[in-house]
C-alpha angles and dihedrals in degrees: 000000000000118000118203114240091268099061097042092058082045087060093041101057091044089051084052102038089052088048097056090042093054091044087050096050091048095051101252126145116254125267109248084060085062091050094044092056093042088055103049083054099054090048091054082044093051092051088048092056098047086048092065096040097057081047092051093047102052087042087059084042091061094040097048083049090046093046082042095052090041090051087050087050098054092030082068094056105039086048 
């Protein structure tokens, strides 16, 4: 069965409307305070991530420039 645009966003809006009923009745927070908090946490773990990632990429520079200086050194010899 295809729905047109239209009723896809209709049923849309009812599936959430009678979500948000059924967690207020049960006492739960609502849903956009959830959101809010997962994405606080994505955001710390995406700065935690690039965090690493700054730190992973100057270790391999200093390794590269270590390996580098180390294949000059033998080069001189092997030439």
């Amino acid at each position: 069965m295809q729905l047109l645009p239209r009723e896809k966003e209709k049923m849309m809006i009812v599936v959430v409307a009678d979500l948000a009923r059924r967690r207020k009745q049960r006492g739960l927070k609502k849903l956009h305070d959830e959101v809010n908090k997962k994405k606080k946490i994505n955001r710390l773990l995406y700065l935690q991530a690039a965090e690493l990632a700054c730190r992973l990429c100057f270790f391999l520079e200093k390794e590269l420039a270590e390996y580098e200086s180390l294949r000059r050194y033998v080069n001189g010899f092997v030439a």
